[in-house]
C-alpha positions, 0 to 999 in steps of 0.5 A: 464486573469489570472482568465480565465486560472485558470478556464480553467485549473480546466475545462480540469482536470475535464474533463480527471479525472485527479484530482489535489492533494491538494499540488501539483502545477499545473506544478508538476501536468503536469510534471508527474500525475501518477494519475488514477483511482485506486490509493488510493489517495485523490484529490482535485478540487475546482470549485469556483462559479462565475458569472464572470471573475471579480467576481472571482478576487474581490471574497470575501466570497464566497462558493466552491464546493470541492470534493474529490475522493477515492478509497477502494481496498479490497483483500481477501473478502470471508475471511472477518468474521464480520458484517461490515467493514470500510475504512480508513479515507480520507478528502474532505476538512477539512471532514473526511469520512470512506466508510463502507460495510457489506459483507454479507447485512444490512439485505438483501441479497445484498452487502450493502455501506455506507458513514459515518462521519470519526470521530463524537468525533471532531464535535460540538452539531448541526453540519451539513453538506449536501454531494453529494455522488457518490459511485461506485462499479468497475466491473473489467471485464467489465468497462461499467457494473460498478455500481454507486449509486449517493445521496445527504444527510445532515450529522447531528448531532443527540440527542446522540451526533452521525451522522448517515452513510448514504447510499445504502443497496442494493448496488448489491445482493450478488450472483451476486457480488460473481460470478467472471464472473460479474467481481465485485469481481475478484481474491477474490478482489473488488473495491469501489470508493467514490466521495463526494463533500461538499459546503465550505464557507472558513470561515467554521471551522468543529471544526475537530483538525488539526493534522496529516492526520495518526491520522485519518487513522486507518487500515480498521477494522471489528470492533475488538477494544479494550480499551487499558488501559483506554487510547485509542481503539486499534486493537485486534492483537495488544493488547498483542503485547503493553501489554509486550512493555508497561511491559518492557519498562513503559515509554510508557504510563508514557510518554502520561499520565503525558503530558496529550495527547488528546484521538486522539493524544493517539491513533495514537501514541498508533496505531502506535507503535502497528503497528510497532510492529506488522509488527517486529513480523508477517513479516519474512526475505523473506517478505522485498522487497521495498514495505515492507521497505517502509511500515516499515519506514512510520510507523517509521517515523510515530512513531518518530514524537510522541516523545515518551520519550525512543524508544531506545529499539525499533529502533535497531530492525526496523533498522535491519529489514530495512537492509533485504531490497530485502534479499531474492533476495540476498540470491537467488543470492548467493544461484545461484553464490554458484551453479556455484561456486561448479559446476566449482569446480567439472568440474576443479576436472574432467578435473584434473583426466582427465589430469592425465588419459591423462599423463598416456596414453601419457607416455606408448604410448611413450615407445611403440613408441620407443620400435617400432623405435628400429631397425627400418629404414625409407625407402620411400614406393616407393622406389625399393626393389633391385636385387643386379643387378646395 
């Protein structure tokens, strides 16, 4: 019974698209799946093949499809100025991938998308795998015109020692995708989703290191890397950023030198450090709303778990920083309560001068009151005016 509901259980996931995160228990699942088409998460479903209940209980080695889905958002497309883009990197299993376009066409006047490896460097001489791919490109207008190009495609290692992308250079032509009305690309934003399944064995070892999930995620990048000390690549905006880090406080590179780190662990660190400080020197006051408080203390955290020998230096700052929390939002509300403070200030000055306008008026209308009183002797309007006759 217990095999039957846990294949039943994968059926109805399967069937409303809501796909179960890797570890997350089924009841967290039912109690609050926040899980939909557009959230940039990886997912997990796997569908073991059995020929029976039994089958599944008494399992031994058998093989599972695992499939994975993601989803690229891309903001501000038309300022994209290179040749080819990539995607962070996301997992189907132990298989890292990255989804690569070229916005202006691999050679042909259509947007062109690819499925590449996510790292070669990890992966042993005569690797292969076959992957079935499901890439979808979201028309945000209308649903039912979004386009999807399916493939199935063994990666392998090649003579040089690298696994070639694979994909669909005539993905949609260009001047359809650039047309808002199509509805690919609205408000200068697309959406790019990526469905890969592979075949695992469970005793398959992808030789791929098991470190953390960041250390294969580096921000989407036009290609601009460069080799940061003979240490690692490194995004082009953060290189003068680390080059003075690295000149006032040495100990950042003594630190992965003389602990001789792996090239992978080295540059998530390096990265991430780069990161932080990037996001310290671009980001202003006015910028810190919970979505960036968050960023900044995932990048933190992130930093922390490297262990650098002395970050001292650095952790006040993103102390600081995380303390502008919704500062903005503060300072409007200050700016408003200080209005109403100033306005009031201003009535109670006016009323003032009117009550003293008000004492003066009272003052001289009280001596022409009695000035009018003097003599004067209250008789009843109907009383009679007398003859002197009784």
């Amino acid at each position: 019974m217990i095999a039957k509901e846990y294949v039943e259980t994968h059926q109805r996931i399967l069937q409303s698209e809501g796909l179960k995160t890797k570890n997350q228990s089924f009841e967290d699942y039912i109690e609050g799946n926040e899980n939909t088409a557009f959230n940039k998460r990886i997912y997990y479903l796997p569908l073991t093949k059995f020929s029976s209940f039994s089958e599944m209980e008494d399992q031994g080695e058998v093989e599972t499809t695992i499939t994975s889905k993601y989803t690229w958002i891309i903001k501000n497309f038309s300022k994209l100025k290179c040749d080819k883009l990539y995607s962070e990197t996301f997992f189907t299993g132990k298989h890292p991938w990255r989804i690569r376009i070229h916005p202006e066409g691999n050679k042909v006047n259509c947007l062109s998308i690819y499925l590449s490896v996510g790292d070669n460097a990890n992966f042993p001489a005569g690797w292969s795998k076959t992957a079935n791919i499901k890439m979808s490109l979201i028309n945000q207008l209308y649903s039912d015109d979004t386009i999807t190009h399916v493939a199935v495609h063994t990666y392998k290692h090649n003579s040089t020692g690298v696994v070639a992308a694979y994909g669909f250079p005539s993905f949609v032509s260009l001047p359809e995708f650039r047309d808002p009305s199509e509805g690919f690309l609205v408000k200068d934003t697309c959406i790019i989703v990526a469905e890969v399944s592979v075949e695992n064995s469970g005793h398959e070892d992808t030789n791929v290191d098991h470190l953390p999930k960041e250390m294969y995620s580096p921000t989407s990048t036009c290609d601009e890397l460069i080799n940061f000390k003979g240490l690692c690549q490194i995004e082009k905006d953060h290189v003068n950023l680390l080059e003075e880090a690295c000149l006032k406080h040495p100990s950042i590179i003594e630190s992965h030198r003389k602990r001789k780190r792996s090239q992978k662990f080295t540059e998530w660190s390096i990265t991430t450090l780069g990161k932080v400080l990037h996001f310290l020197k671009t980001k202003k006051v006015k910028d810190m709303n919970d979505d960036a408080c968050k960023e900044l203390q995932d990048l933190w955290e992130e930093l922390e778990m490297v262990k650098f020998d002395d970050l001292s230096w650095l952790k006040p700052h993103v102390e600081s920083a995380l303390s502008m929390k919704n500062y903005a939002e503060r300072l409007t509300k200050v700016k408003r309560l200080k209005g109403s403070v100033v306005a009031l200030e201003v009535k109670r000055r006016n009323l003032k001068e009117l009550m003293i306008l008000a004492e003066t008026d009272l003052e001289r209308a009280r001596k022409e009151l009695a000035i009018a009183e003097k003599g004067f002797v209250k008789r009843e309007l109907d009383d009679e005016l007398g003859c002197g006759i009784s």
